[in-house]
N, C-alpha and C positions, 0 to 999 in steps of 0.2 A: 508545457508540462512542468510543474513543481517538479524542486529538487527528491525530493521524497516520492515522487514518482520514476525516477530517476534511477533513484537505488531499487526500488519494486521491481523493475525490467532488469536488472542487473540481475536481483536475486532470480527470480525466475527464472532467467534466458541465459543466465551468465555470459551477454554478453553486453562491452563497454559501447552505446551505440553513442557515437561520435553526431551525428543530426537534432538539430534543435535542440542540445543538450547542455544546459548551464554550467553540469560541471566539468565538461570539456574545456571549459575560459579557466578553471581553476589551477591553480599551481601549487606549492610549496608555501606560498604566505597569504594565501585566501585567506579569508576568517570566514565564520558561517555567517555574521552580520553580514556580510559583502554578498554572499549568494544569496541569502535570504533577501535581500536590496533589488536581487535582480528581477525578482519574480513580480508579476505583474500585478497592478492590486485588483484588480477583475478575476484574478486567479483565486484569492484569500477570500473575495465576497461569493462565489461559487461555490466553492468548500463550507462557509460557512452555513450559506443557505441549504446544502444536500445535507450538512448536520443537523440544520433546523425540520427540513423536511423528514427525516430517518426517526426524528424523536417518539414518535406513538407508534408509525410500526412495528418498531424496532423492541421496543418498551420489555413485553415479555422476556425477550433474546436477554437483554441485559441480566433480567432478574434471575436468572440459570445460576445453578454452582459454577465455580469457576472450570470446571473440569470439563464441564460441557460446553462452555462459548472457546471459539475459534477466533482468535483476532489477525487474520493474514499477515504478509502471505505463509502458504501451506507447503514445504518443499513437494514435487511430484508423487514419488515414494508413499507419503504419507496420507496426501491427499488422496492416493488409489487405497492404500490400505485401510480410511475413514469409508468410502466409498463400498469397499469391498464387503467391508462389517457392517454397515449400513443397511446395502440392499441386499447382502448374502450372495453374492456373486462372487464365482472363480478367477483367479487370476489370469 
């Protein structure tokens, strides 16, 4: 798991999961060159290629005002109240 994946389970779940976790090696004098070093480069060619794969589907999504694309993550809260106004469903 990328370090940026890392922080996404954080934000979500709040919580610090200590497993297969990079930035658990990190300390006080890490730099981000060093964690970025650790990630695997089969990690960076998978990302890239789901970027390359997302490009036309996705295409429309982009061309939205900004007010309407969503770029994750969503806190809870928000994502029920986008939900809510969405399909008009009660809380």
């Amino acid at each position: 798991m990328s370090v940026a994946g890392f922080y996404e389970a954080v934000y979500r779940n709040g919580v610090f999961s200590r497993r297969r976790n990079l930035l658990a090696l990190a300390d006080a004098h890490t730099t981000v060159d060093q964690l970025t070093a650790a990630v695997p480069a089969y990690v960076l060619e998978d990302i890239a290629e789901q970027v390359e794969l997302a490009e036309r589907p996705f295409a429309p999504f982009r061309q939205l005002p900004e007010g309407q694309r969503v770029c994750g993550p969503v806190p809870l809260p928000q994502l029920r109240a986008l939900l809510r106004d969405h399909l008009g469903e009660q809380p």
